[in-house]
N, C-alpha and C positions, 0 to 999 in steps of 0.2 A: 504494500500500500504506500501511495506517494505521503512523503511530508505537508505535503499542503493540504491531502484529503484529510490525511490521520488529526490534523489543526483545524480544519473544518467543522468533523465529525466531534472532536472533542468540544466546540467551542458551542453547535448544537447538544450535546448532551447538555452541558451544562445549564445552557439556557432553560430546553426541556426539565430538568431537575429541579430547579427553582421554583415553574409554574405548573407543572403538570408531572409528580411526582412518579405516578403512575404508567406514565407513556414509556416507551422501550422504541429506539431512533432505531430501526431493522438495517435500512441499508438508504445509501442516498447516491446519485449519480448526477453528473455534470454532463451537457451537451450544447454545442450551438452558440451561434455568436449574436445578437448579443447571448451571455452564458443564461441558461438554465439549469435549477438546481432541482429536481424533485426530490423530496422526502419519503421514503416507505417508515410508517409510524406503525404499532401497536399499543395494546392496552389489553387485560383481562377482561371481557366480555364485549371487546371488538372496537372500532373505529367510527363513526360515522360521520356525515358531514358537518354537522357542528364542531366538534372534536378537530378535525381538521382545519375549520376555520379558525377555530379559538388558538390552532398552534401554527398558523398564517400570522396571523396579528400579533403574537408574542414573539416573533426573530424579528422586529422591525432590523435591526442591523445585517441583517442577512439578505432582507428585502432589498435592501439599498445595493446591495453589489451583484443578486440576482435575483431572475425575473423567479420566483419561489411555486413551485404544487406541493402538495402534499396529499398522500393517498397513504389505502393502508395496504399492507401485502397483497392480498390476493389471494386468490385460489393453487398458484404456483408461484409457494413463497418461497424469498429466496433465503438461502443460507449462508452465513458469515460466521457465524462465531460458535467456538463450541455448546453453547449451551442450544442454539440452535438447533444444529445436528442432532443430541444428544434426546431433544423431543417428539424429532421425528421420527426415530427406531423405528423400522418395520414399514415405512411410505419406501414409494419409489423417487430415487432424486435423478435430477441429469448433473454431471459434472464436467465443466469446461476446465484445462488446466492451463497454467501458462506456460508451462515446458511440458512434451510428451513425458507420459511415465509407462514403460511397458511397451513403447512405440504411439501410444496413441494419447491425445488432446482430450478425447471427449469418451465421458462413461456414462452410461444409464445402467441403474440398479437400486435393488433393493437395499436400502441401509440398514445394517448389519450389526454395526458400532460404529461409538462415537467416542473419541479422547478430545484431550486439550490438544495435542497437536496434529491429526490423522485422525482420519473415519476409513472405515471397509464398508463396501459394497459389494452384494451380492449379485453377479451378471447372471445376463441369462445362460443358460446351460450350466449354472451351478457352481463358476469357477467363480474367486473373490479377488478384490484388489484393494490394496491400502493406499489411503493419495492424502498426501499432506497440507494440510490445510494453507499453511503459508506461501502454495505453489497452486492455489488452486486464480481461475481469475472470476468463475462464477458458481454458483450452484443453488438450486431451487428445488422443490418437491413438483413431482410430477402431476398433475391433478388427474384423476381418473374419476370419470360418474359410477363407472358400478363399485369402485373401493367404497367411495361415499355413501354408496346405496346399501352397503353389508356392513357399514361400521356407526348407521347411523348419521355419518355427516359431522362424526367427533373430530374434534380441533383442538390441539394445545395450544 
């Protein structure tokens, strides 16, 4: 992660922490000239568009140097930090890395475990791969309707 994210990110937690104790910053991403910054926010019993406004209006200094959204994960949230991983045991994730491991960039599997620094995924046909978190550049939970449909629709 670059130094200026990692200062970005720390500079929203903090904000976040002061006004909205509750809220967890998931992931946030830069694009586009003039810059855009969106927000992926969380909260225990979910996001909605109040919530999102209320934490629009609270980074006024954020505002000022980008055009700012803010949203909550989604249905294919993504994964950053081990405590992430570590809830979604047993979901399908896709993982992008930023140097091949094994020959390859990209995995889809089942998550298997999760540490502080490496998760395993289980691929299809049953073979496994450990990829380390600080070499990964993306990763999200796969959304499926019928998981959804046989587990209830439960969310951590």
């Amino acid at each position: 992660m670059s130094k200026k994210r990692e200062e970005l990110e720390k500079e929203i937690e903090v904000a976040l922490a002061a006004r909205f104790p509750e809220v967890e910053l998931v992931d946030l991403e830069t694009r586009g000239q003039p810059p855009t910054l969106t927000l992926f926010i969380d909260r225990p019993g979910g996001v909605d568009l109040d919530l999102c406004s209320a934490v629009s209006s609270a980074l006024e200094d954020v505002r000022e140097r980008y055009a700012l959204e803010v949203s909550s994960p989604g249905l294919d949230r993504r994964l950053r930090k081990p405590r992430h991983f570590a809830a979604q045991i047993g979901r399908e994730v896709a993982v992008q890395m930023s140097e091949p491991v094994e020959g390859r960039r990209n995995f889809r599997g089942v998550l298997a475990a999760a540490g502080q620094d490496s998760v395993t995924l289980t691929l299809e046909g049953g073979s496994s791969v450990t990829l380390p978190l600080a070499a990964m550049r993306k990763a999200h939970v796969v959304y499926s309707y019928e998981t959804d449909r046989t587990d209830g629709g439960h969310r951590e």
